[in-house]
N, C-alpha and C positions, 0 to 999 in steps of 0.2 A: 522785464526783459533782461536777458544774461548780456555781457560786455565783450561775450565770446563765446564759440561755441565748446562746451565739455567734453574731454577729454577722458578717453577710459582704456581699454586693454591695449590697442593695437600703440597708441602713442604713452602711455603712460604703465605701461607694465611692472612698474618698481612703485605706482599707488594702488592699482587696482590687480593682485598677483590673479592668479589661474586657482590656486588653492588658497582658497580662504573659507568663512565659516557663512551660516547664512545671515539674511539678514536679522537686525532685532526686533523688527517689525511681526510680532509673531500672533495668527489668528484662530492659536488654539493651544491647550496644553491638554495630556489627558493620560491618567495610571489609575491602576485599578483603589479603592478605595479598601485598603487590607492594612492600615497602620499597625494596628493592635495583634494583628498575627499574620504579616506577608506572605504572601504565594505569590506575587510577582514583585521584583525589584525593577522593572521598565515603566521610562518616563517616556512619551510621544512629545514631539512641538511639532507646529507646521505652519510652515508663511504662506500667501496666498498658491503661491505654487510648486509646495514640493512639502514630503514631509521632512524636517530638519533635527538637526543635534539632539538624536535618539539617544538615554541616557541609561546606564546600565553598571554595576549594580548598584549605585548610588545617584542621587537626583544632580550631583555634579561632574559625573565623568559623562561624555560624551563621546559617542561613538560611529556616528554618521553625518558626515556634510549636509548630504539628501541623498533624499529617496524621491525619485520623481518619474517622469513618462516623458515618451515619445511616440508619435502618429509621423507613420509614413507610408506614402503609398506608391514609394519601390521606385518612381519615375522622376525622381528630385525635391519632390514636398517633404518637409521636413518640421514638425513642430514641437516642440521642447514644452514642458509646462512651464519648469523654474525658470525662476527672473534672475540671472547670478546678479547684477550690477542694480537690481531693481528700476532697471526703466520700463517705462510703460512702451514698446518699440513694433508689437507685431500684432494682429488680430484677435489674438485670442484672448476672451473673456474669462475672468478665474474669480472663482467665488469661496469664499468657506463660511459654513453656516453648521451650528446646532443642527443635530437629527433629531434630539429629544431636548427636552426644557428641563429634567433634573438627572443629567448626565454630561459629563467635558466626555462627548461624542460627538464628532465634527465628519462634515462631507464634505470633500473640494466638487466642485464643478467646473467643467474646461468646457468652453463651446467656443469651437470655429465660428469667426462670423465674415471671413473672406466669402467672396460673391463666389468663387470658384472651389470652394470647400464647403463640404455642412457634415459636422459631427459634433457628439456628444461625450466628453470621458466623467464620470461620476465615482468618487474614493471616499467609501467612507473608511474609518481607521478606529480602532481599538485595540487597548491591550490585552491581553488574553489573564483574566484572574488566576488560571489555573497552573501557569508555568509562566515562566521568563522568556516572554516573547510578545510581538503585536501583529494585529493582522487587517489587509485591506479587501473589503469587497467592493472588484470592480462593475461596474456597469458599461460597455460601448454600446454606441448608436450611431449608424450614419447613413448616408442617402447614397454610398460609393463604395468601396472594398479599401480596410488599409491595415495596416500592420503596425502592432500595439506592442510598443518594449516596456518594461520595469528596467530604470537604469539608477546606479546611488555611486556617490564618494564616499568612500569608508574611513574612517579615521579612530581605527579602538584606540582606546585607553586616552582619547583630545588628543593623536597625534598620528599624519596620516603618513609622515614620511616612512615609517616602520609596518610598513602593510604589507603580508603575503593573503594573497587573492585566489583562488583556484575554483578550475569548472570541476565539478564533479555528477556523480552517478549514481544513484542507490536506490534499490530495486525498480533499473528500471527510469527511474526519474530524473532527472536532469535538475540542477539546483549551484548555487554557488556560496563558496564558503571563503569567511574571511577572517584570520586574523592576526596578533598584536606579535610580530618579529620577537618580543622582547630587547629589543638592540634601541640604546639610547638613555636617558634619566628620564622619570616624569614626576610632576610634582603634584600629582594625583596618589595620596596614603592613607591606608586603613589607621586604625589605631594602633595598631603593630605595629606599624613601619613599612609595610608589605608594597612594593607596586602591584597594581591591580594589571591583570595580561587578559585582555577581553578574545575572545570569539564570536563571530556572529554569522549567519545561515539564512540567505537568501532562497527560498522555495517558493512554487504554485502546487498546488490541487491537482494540477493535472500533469506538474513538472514542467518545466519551460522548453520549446521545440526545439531554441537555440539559446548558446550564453554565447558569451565573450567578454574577455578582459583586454585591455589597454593600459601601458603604463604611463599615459597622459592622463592625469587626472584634475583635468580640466572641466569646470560645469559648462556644456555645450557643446563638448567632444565628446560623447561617451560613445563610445564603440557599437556598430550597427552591423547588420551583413552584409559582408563584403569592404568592410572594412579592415584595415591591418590590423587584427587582433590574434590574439594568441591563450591559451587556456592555463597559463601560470604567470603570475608577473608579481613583483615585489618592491617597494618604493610607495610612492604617491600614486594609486592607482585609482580604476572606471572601472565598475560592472557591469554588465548587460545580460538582461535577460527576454527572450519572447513570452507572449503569454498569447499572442496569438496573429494568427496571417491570414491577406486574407478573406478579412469577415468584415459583413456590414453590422454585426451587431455580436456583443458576447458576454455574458455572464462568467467570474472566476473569483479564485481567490488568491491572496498574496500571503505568506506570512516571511519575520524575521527573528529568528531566534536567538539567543546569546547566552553565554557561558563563560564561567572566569577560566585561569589557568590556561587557554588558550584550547579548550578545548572545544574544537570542531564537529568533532562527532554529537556531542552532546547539545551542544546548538542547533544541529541540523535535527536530532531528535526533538527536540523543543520545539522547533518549528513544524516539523511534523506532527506532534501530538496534538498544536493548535486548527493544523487544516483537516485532521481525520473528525471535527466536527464539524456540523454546519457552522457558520458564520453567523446566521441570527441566533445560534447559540453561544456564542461566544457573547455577540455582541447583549442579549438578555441579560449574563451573568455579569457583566461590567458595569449595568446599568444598574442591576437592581446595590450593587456594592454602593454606590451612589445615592441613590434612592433614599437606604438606610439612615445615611447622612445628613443630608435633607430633613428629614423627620424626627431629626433631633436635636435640630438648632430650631431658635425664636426669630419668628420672621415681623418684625415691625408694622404697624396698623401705617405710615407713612409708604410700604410701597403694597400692602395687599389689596387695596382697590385698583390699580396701575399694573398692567398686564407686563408692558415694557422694565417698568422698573423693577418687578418683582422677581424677573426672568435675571435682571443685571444681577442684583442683590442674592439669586441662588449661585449663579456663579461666580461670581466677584466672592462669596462663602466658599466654596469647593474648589476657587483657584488656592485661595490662599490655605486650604490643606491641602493642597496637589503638590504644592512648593517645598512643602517637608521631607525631608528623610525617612526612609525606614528604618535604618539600621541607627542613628544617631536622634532618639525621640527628640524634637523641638527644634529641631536646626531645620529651620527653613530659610530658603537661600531670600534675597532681594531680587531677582527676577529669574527667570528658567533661559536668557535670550544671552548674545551674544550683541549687544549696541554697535549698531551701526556694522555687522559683521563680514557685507560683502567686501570690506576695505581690512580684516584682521586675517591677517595669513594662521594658516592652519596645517602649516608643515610640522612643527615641534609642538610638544606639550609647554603651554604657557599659563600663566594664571590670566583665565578667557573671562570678559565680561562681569556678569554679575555672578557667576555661580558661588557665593561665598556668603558669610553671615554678618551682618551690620547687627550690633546691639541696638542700634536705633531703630531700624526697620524692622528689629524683633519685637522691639517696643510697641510700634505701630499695630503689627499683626496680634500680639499679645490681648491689646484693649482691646480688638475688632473679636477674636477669639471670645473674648469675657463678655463683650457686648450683646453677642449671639449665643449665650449661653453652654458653648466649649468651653467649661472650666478646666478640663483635664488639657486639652490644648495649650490655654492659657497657663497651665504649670509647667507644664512642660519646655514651652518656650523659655519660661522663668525657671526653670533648675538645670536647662541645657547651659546655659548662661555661666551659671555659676559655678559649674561642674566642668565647661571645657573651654571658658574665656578667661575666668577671672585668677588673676596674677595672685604672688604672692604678697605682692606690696600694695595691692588693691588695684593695680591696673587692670583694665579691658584695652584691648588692642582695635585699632578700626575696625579691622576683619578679620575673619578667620576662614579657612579649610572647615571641612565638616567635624573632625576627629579636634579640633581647636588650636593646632598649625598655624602659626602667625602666618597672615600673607601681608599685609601693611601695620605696620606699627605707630602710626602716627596719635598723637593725643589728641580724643578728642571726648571735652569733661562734657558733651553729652550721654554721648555713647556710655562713658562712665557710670553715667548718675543714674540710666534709666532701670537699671536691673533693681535698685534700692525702691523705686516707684512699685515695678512691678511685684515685687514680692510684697509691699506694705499694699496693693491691691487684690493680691489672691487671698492675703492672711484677713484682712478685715472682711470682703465680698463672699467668702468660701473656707473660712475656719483654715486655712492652710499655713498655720503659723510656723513657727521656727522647732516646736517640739515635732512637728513631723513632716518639715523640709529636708532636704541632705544638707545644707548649709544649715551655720548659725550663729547668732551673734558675733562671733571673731570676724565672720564674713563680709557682714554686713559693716561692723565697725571698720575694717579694711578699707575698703570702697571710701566710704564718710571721711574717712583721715586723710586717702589721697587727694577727695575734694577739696578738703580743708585746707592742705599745703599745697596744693597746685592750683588754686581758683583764685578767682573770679575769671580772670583770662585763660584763654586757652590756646594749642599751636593751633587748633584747624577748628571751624566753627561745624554746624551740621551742613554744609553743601563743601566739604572736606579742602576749602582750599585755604582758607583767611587764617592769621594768627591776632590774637588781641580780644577787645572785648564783646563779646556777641550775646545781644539780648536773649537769641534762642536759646544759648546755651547755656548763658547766667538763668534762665529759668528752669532750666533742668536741672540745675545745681543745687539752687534751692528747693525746689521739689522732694531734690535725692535726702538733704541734709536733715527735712523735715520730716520724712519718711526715715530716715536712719532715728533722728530722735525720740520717733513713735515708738519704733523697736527697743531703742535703748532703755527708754523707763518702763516698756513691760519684762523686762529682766533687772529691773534695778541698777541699772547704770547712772546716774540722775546726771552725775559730771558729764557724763558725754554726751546724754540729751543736752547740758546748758549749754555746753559747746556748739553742738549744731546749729542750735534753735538761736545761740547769740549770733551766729555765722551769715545763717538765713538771714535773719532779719535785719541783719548790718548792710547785706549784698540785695534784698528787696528793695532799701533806700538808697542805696547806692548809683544801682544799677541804671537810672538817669544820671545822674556825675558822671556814670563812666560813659555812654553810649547814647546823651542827650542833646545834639547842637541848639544852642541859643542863637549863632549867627547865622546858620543856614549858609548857602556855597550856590553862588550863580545864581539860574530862577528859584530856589528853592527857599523862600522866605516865608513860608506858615510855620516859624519859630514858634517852641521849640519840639524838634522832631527827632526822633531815632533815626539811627545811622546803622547801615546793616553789621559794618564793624569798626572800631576803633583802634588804633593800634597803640596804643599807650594811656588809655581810658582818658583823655583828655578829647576831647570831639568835638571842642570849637576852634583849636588849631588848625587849619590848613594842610596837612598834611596829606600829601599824592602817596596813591598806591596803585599800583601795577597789577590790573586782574589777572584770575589765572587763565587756561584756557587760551592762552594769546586775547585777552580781553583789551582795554586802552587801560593809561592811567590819567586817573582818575583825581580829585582832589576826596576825602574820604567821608565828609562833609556832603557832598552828591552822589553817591551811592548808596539806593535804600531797597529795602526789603523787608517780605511782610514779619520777620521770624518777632515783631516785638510783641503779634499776637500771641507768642506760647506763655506771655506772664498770664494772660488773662486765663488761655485755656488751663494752666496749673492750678490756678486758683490763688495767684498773687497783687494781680492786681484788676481794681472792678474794672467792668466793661467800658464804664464812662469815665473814666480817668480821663484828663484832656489832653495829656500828653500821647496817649494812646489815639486817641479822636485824630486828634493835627498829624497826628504822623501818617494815620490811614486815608486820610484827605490825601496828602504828599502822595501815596504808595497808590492809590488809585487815578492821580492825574500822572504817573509816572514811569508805572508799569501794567499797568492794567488791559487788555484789551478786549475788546467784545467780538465776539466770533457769534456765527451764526445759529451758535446753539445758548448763548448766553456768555456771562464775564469767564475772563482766565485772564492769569497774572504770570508773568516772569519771576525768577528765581530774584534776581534785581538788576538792574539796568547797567550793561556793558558785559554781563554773561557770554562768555564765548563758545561754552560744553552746548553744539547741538550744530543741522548739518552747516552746510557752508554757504556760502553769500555768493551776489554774482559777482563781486568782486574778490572769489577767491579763487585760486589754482582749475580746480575739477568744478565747477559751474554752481549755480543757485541751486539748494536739494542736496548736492552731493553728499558723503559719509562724513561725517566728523571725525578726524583721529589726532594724534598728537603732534603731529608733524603742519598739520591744516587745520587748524582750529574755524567755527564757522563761527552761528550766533544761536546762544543757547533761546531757545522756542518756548512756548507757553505748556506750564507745566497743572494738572488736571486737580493734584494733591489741595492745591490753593485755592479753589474754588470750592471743594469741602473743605478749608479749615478756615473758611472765609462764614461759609455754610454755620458753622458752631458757632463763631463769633456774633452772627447776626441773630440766633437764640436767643440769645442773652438780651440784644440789643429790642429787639419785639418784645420780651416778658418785661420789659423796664422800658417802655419809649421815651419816657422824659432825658433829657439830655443838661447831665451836669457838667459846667463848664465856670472856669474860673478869668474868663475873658471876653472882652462885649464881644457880640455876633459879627462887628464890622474889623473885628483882626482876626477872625478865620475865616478862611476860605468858605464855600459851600463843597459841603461833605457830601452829594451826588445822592443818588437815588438810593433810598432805602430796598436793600434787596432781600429777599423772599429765601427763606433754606429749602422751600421746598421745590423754589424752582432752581436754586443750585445742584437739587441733588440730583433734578431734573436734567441741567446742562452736564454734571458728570457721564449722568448717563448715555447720553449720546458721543461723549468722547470716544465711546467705547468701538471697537470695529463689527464685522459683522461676525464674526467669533464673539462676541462681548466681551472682548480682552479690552481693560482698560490701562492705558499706555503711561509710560513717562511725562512723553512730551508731546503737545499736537502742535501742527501747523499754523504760523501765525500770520501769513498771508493771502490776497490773492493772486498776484503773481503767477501764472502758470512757469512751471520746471518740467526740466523732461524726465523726472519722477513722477511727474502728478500727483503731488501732496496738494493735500484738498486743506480750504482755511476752516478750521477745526475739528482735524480730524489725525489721526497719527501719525509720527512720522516713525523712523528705523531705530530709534530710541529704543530703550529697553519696553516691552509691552510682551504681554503685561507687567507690570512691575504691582509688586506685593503691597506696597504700603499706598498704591491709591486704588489697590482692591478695597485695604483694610478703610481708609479714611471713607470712601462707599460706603462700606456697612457702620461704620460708626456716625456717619449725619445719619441716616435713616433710623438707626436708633435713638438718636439725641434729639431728631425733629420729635418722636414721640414722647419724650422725656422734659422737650423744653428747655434741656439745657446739654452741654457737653459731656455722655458717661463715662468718659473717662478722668474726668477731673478726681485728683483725690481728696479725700473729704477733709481729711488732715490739714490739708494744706492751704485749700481755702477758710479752713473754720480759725486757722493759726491767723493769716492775712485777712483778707479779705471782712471775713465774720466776727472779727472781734475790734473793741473799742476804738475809733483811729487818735481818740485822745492820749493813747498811748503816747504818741512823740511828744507833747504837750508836757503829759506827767511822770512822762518817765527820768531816768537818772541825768543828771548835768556831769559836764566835763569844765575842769578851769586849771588855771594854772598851768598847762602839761609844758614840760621842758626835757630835750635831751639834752647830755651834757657827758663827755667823757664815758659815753657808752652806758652810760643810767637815764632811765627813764623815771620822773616822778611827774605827780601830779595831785589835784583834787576831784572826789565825785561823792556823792552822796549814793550811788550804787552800789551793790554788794560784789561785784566783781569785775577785773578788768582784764578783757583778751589784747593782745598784740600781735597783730598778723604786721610780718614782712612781704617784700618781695622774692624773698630768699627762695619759696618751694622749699621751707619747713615748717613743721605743727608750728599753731601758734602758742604764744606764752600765754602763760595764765597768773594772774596774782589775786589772792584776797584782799581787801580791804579792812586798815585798822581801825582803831576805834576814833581814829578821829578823821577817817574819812578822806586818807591820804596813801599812797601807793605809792610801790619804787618797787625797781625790777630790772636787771641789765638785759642789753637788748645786741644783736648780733654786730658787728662796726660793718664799715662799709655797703651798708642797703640804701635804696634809691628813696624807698619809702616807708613808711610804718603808719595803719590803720589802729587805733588802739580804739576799742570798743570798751564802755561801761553798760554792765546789765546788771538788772535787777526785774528779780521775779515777782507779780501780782501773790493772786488768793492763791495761787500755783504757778507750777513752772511755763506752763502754756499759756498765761499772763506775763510773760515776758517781758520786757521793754530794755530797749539798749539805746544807747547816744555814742554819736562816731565822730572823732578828730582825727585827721589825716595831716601828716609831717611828710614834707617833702623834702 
């Protein structure tokens, strides 16, 4: 129960404006399937009731609020499909479902279910292969006579304040055209530098009986007959169209057209070239672009018995090439949706929701790509990377624009390290090595160096808010460096393979020192356990931190999360490590919850990114934004990466552990990956859009977000399409395919007597800004704090070193390595001076 009742337009108009985007709750995506040679550049989405943030001519500019309907029958009934505010508030029933099972081809359904109303409105949508346009065919049915409008908020170029609108005429037909003022900046740019000036051309089949415009461009005001409207208006405007009066029943068609340079006429052609065909012709050729696609990826023996999953797993495949660019091959955004949107004003061009590129989430779709046998996908993603992220001093930035336009610059040495994975996975999987990549060795060594002087810690971990030391992202590091040293000694680099491989394997053992507690913090004594992050790698200090999101603070000690799984799934440390064990014991009496479809887990406990509580401003449900932070909800990604984990855990059940049974906890039920991939599946909506975040109550809100199921979060979001298709492959596999092989055969695979026989450290003394010492190792690195390379000194014959070292650092790491029968017999010994 809420502590009050929620508050929305009429009392709160400066949270919930008139012009905002839809929400991100999204139960369909859908473009024609032409990567390799375009004939349409239009992207569809559509929430349960309206179609939404129509994209044109790239997969992140946005051009439409909605496109939605109206039933009226002339004598004050009035009913709207869209949900602007997404409450659940009036009769009508909305559905959106697959028309076919190997096509993103969606139909909404509207049925009145008031005792004094009975009708039916049916919209299927696709985009048209053959030009830059999409088209609906509608179906009406009723038991009464009523009057059927097409109404949208237009907003070219993501920005609606700049809209001229106009009714127009041509031959004969009645139709409305809209577009981009060019008045104003936007931060939507080709590669040129160019703003993009959209057009687009609202038409029917039979022309519409009536338009109307309004310069209220309000979702729920859209202009109707007999209302104050007018046939030009410029601003924030409402379109309306008739398609028919009237009638107890009617077959037609819609379509919407678009064109750059603001050209009008040539959208309304476009529109028209799509309705002078039938409609099941259009809709065939869209399908069959699809179809294609289909038949060329490997569908896993884990879901081809399973009707349900097999259907997830074609689409959760075709989202995640739906997500891509056409004009920028490999740039696929992180989701097509606007989070939480009915709360993000949509007056100016702003950098909106996800439409932008995470090196991470490229990472994610990369392996799901490789997994399913899209190797070209998978290169693509990996040379987009390289080609329009990567700096020259080896930075990747958080995000980027499509054309590689910093939008966040924040550091984050995951985001960094993964492009180094991904190319030492294409070159070994698919012959795609550095002699016929566009990058090469300088590239890679790049990246590897910024690792090297900017790690182990980083500013932001992978859920972009923590600075310090984060196990997810120290396993990306080492991944990348191991992956860089693969590359280095197939070109003869050998020094900068020792470099890496010393680097790795110093931050593999490390990596408990830094982000280990032995004391544990309040209930949390199944010592010793990973801490989601440290902030000075010391992690049995006490130290309070203040989460982001308006989260509490916290001591840093009792904040955990699962990210300490990514050592395993790299392949640095085994499954049954006990450190790994006790901490997932911690992680599932902690954050874990079971929903009605199976486990999901929190990002980590005090999360505040997701919607809002009853004790916040706008009620239980409400939108999450920055102003009103709520409480971040069970996220879908974790229950497949929990999925790979328990792989592992099944092909090995014995359980090794270096402590009696009665100082660990009980580690909870052994679960099943194939009924995790099972519970993914059902996250999914009836779109089989698999979402961000689902619901983690029962609670009823006057949303009606159901307990496990999605809420206004980004959905679908690319990286738990991709983790989808990667358990269903891995359950076939038996273990995680995207693990690199390098990586585990360096850790994991080779001797653990190494620490045992590898180099000694004694003596070590600074003194006057020299550093001496003894090792019987063949070489000694010294990492500072500083964020510079490390030093490197050989050793003399008598097994002694000196080296001046930077004054004023906090601390110095000095590693002794010395290489086995080769250099991938490695072993190093690490003393740290504080």
């Amino acid at each position: 129960m809420t502590t009050h009742e929620p508050t929305f337009e009429s009392e709160r108009s400066d949270r919930f404006p008139a012009v905002n985007w839809a929400s991100g709750e999204l139960y369909g995506v859908a473009t024609t399937c032409d990567f390799d040679d375009p004939q349409s550049s239009v992207w569809v989405t559509m929430t349960d009731g309206a179609i939404v943030q129509t994209r044109f001519p790239r997969v992140d500019v946005m051009n439409l609020r909605t496109l939605s309907f109206v039933v009226t029958d002339g004598d004050g009934y009035v009913r709207r499909t869209d949900r602007p505010t997404q409450r659940h508030d009036d009769s009508l029933e909305r559905t959106v479902s697959l028309t076919t099972e190997n096509a993103l081809a969606y139909e909404h359904r509207f049925e009145e279910t008031a005792e004094d109303h009975d009708w039916t409105l049916t919209v299927e949508t696709v985009p048209d292969p053959a030009t830059d346009s999409f088209c609906c065919g509608l179906e009406f049915e009723a038991k009464a006579a009523y009057d059927v409008y097409v109404v949208g908020q237009p907003a070219p170029a993501s920005r609606a304040a700049h809209t001229d609108a106009q009714c127009v005429t041509t031959d004969g037909k009645d139709g409305l055209a809209v577009f981009d003022t060019g008045k104003g900046e936007t931060v939507i740019h080709d590669e040129v530098g160019e703003t993009y000036e959209i057009a687009l051309a609202l038409e029917a089949a039979d022309g519409f009986d009536w338009t109307g415009i309004t310069e209220d461009g309000a979702v729920g005001t859209e202009p109707l007959e007999g209302d104050d409207v007018c046939e030009h208006a410029m601003g924030v405007v409402s379109i309306s169209g008739r398609v028919a009066t009237d009638v107890c029943d009617f077959e037609t068609t819609v379509a919407v057209g678009f064109a750059t340079d603001r050209d009008v006429d040539l959208a309304r052609a476009k529109a028209r070239e799509t309705l002078e065909r039938p409609f099941d012709s259009v809709r065939a050729s869209y399908v069959d672009s699809w179809q294609g696609y289909l038949e060329s990826i490997a569908v896993p023996e884990s879901v081809r018995a399973d009707h349900d999953l097999r259907v997830q797993y074609d689409v959760a495949a075709m989202v995640l090439k739906a997500v891509e660019d056409k004009s920028f091959a490999g740039a696929g955004l992180a989701s097509p949706s606007v989070p939480w949107g009915t709360g993000v004003d949509a007056v100016e061009a702003d950098d909106y929701g996800y439409n932008f590129v995470w090196s991470r989430d490229l990472y994610q779709v990369a392996t799901a790509f490789d997994a399913m046998g899209d190797a070209q996908s998978a290169i693509d993603a990996t040379e987009y990377l390289f080609q329009s992220q990567l700096e020259d001093d080896g930075f990747l930035p958080q995000n980027t624009f499509l054309e590689g336009t910093v939008r966040w610059d924040g550091e984050q040495l995951d985001n960094i390290s993964y492009p180094l994975v991904m190319a030492a996975q294409i070159a070994e999987r698919h012959g795609y090595d550095l002699e016929k990549a566009s990058y090469g060795y300088e590239e890679i060594r790049r990246i590897a160096d910024y690792i090297v002087r900017s790690g182990p810690a980083s500013e932001q971990e992978r859920w972009e808010e923590e600075a310090g030391y984060s196990p997810s992202t120290i396993a990306a590091e080492i991944a990348g460096l191991v992956c860089a040293a693969e590359f280095a000694t197939s070109v003869g680099e050998d020094a900068d393979a020792r470099r890496y491989l010393a680097v790795a394997d110093d931050w593999a053992r490390g990596v408990e020192r830094w982000c280990v507690t032995e004391t544990g913090a309040h209930e949390h004594t199944n010592t010793p356990y990973y801490v989601r992050v440290s902030a000075d790698g010391r992690p049995d200090e006490p130290t309070e931190r203040t989460l982001a999101n308006g989260g509490p603070t916290l001591d840093e000690r009792a904040i955990l999360d699962a990210g300490f799984l990514e050592l395993v799934r790299l392949g640095i440390k085994p499954w049954n490590d006990p450190t790994i064990r006790r901490s997932l014991a911690e992680v599932d009496e902690t954050i874990r919850v079971d929903t009605p479809h199976g486990p999901a887990w929190y990002r980590y406990n005090g999360d505040g990114y997701g919607e809002q509580t009853a004790a916040d401003p706008d009620g239980n449900g409400a939108p999450w934004s920055l102003t009103h932070a709520g409480k971040g909800r069970l996220w879908p990604i974790f229950t497949g990466e929990r999925g790979e984990y328990e792989l592992l855990v099944n092909d090995a059940p014995e359980v090794v552990d270096d402590a009696p049974e009665d100082e660990i906890r009980a580690r909870g039920e052994a679960l099943e990956p194939e009924d995790l991939l099972e519970t993914m599946a059902q996250f999914a909506n009836s779109g089989r859009m698999l979402p961000e975040q689902v619901w983690d109550e029962t609670t009823p809100t006057a949303f009606d977000w159901e307990f496990g199921s999605g809420t206004a979060a980004a959905t679908p979001l690319a990286w738990s399409c991709a983790q989808y298709v990667r358990l269903a492959h891995s359950i076939d596999a038996g273990e995680p395919v995207e693990t690199p092989a390098v990586v585990k055969e360096f850790f994991v695979g080779r001797d653990d007597e190494r620490e045992v026989n590898g180099p000694t450290l004694a003596d070590v003394a600074l003194e006057n800004g020299i550093l001496e010492g003894r090792t019987d190792g063949e070489y000694v690195l010294v990492q500072t704090d500083s964020n510079e390379a490390p030093l490197e000194t050989a050793v003399n014959e008598t097994g002694r070193f000196s080296l001046g070292v930077p004054e004023e650092v906090d601390r110095l790491r000095i590693v002794a390595l010395e290489a086995g029968a080769t250099l991938w017999d490695l072993r190093t010994a690490t003393i740290v001076l504080d």
